[in-house]
N, C-alpha and C positions, 0 to 999 in steps of 0.2 A: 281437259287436257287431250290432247293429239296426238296418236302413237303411231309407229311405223308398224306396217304389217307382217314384213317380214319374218319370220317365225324360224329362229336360231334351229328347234326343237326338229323341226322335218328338216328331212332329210333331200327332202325337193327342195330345185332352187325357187327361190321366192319369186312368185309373178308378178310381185310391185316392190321395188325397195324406196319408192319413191314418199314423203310423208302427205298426208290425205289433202292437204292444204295445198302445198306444191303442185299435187295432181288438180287441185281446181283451178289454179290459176293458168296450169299450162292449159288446160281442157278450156278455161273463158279466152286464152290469148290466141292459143294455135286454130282452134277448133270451132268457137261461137266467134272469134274474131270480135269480141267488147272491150269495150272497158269497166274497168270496178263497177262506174256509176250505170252505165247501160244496164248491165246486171242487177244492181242493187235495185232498177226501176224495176226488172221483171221479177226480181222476190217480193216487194216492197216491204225494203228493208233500207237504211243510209249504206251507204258507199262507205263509209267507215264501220261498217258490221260486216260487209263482204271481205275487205279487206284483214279485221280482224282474224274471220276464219281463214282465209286463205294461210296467214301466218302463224297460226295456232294460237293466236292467244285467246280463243273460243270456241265454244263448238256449237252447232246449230241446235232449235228445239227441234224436236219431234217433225213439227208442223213443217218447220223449212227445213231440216233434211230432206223432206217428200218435195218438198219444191223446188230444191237441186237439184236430184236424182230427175225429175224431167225438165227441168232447162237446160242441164250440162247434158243428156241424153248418159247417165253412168250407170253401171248397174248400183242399186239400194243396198246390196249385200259389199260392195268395195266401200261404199260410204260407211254404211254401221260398224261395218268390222275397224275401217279407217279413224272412225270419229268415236268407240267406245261406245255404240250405240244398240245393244242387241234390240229385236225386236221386241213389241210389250209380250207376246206371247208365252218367254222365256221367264218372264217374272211369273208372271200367272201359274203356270205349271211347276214352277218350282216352290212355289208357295201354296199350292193345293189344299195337303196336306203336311201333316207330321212328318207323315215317312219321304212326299216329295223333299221337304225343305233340306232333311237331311242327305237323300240319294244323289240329287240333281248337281249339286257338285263337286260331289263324289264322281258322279258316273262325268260329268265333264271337265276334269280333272283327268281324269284316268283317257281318255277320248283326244285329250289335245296332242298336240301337233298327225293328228289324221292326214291325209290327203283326201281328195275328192273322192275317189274310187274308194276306199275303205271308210268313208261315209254315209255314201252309198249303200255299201252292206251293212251296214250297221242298221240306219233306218230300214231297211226288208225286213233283218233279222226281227226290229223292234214290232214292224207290221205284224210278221210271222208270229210271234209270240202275243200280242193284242189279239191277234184271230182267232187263234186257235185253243189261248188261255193257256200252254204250256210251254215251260223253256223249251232252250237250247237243248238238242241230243248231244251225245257226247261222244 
């Protein structure tokens, strides 16, 4: 399924209200100046799976997300977020352990609707306390 990005929660105005699909197709029309099938040549994929995504009624693998992400020239991070795709990394680590499985979303629960800049401080913080082996001061 294909969700808009827009995030009700911040308090920032959203910088896409557009749905991830809609952004490909204006990105293949306006921007690569193709058609479905042009496209679907350089995934090698049919022209009825480009299409599909384009209107949400799919979402890409793994594999072709990356092969969007440089044919449309998009950043990876507006697709994954667009297409419900975190990176495998986010599995991995929240599966680590016991204690990950339980924290991880916990701690990303509690962390949503951030902005960039208080993301930002967040990962320091998290550096900072990796480094040094002890929390936050208070």
């Amino acid at each position: 399924m294909v969700k808009r990005t827009d995030n009700k929660m911040n308090s920032a105005p959203a910088a896409r209200t557009v749905p991830v699909g809609e952004l490909l197709r204006q990105r293949r029309v306006e921007f690569l100046k193709k058609s479905v099938r042009d496209v679907a040549k350089l995934l090698n994929v049919t022209p009825i799976h480009v299409s599909d995504i384009e209107t949400g009624k799919r979402a890409p693998s793994e594999d072709l997300l990356i092969r969007i992400v440089t044919i449309y020239g998009l950043p990876e991070a507006t697709l994954r977020a667009g297409f419900e795709r975190p990176e495998t990394v986010v599995a991995k680590v929240a599966s680590e352990s016991p204690t990950a499985a339980a924290k991880v979303p916990e701690f990303l629960r509690t962390a949503r609707g951030l902005d960039s800049r208080q993301w930002d401080q967040l990962i320091a913080e998290a550096k900072r306390i990796q480094s040094t082996g002890k929390g936050a001061t208070p």
